[in-house]
C-alpha positions as CSV (number, residue, x, y, z in Angstrom):
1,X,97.6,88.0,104.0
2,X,95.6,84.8,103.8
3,X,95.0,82.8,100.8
4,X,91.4,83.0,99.9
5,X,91.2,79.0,98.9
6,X,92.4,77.5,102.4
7,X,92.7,80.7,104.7
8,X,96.5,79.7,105.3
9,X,99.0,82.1,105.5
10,X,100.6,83.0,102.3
11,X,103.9,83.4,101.4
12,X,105.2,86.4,99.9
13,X,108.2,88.5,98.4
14,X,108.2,92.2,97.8
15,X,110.5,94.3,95.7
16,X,111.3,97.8,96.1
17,X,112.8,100.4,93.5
18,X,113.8,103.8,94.5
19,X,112.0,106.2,92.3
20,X,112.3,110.0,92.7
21,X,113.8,109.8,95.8
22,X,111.5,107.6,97.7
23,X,111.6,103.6,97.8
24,X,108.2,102.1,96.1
25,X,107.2,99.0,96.4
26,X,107.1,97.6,92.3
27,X,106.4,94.2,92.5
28,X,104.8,91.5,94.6
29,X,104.5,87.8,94.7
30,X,102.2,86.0,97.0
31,X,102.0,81.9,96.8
32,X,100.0,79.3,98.6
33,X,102.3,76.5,100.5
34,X,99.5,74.7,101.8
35,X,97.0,74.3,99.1
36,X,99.0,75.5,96.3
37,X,96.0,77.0,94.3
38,X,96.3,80.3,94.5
39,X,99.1,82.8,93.2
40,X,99.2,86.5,93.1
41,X,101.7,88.5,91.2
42,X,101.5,92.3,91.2
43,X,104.2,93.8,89.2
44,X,104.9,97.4,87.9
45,X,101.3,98.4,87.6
46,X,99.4,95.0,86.5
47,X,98.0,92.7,88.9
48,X,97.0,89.0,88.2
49,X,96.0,85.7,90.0
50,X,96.2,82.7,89.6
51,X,93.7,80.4,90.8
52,X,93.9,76.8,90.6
53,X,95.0,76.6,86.5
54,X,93.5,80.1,85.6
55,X,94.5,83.0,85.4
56,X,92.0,85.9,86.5
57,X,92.5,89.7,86.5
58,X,89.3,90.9,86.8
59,X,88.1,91.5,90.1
60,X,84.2,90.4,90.3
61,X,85.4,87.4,88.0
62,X,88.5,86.6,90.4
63,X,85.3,86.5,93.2
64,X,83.5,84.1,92.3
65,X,85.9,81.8,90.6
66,X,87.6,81.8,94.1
67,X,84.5,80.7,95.8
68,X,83.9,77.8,92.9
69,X,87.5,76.4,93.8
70,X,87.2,76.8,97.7
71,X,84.1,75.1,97.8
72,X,85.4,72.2,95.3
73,X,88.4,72.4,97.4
74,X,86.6,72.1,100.7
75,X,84.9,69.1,99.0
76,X,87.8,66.8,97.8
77,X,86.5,67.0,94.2
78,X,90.0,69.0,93.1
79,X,93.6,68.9,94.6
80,X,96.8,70.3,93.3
81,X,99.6,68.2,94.4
């Protein structure tokens, strides 16, 4: 996966469970090394991100709030170091 802020890879764990027999996949964590704005955390069901210091969960919101940051981002107007 990329990270939608710089397009660097992102770095990610994923936990597994065995339930009824099969292994599922019941959490995920996804973080941005290079421009450390962007977070995703999927766990048991409920899916969140965090973008710069936000937290979304709705899709069409997490959208364009993403494109906001990239282009401020791509800009120089925000860093998070």
């Amino acid at each position: 996966m990329k990270c939608p802020i710089c397009n660097s890879e992102l770095e990610e764990e994923r936990y597994t469970e065995e339930i009824w027999g099969s292994f599922d996949t019941v959490e995920v964590h996804q973080k941005c090394n290079n421009c450390k704005m962007y977070e995703y955390e999927y766990v048991y069901g409920n899916r969140c991100r965090w973008i710069y210091k936000r937290m979304i969960c709705d899709e069409k919101q997490h959208k364009s709030y993403t494109s906001l940051i990239r282009l401020l981002w791509k800009l120089g107007v925000i860093t998070n170091e």
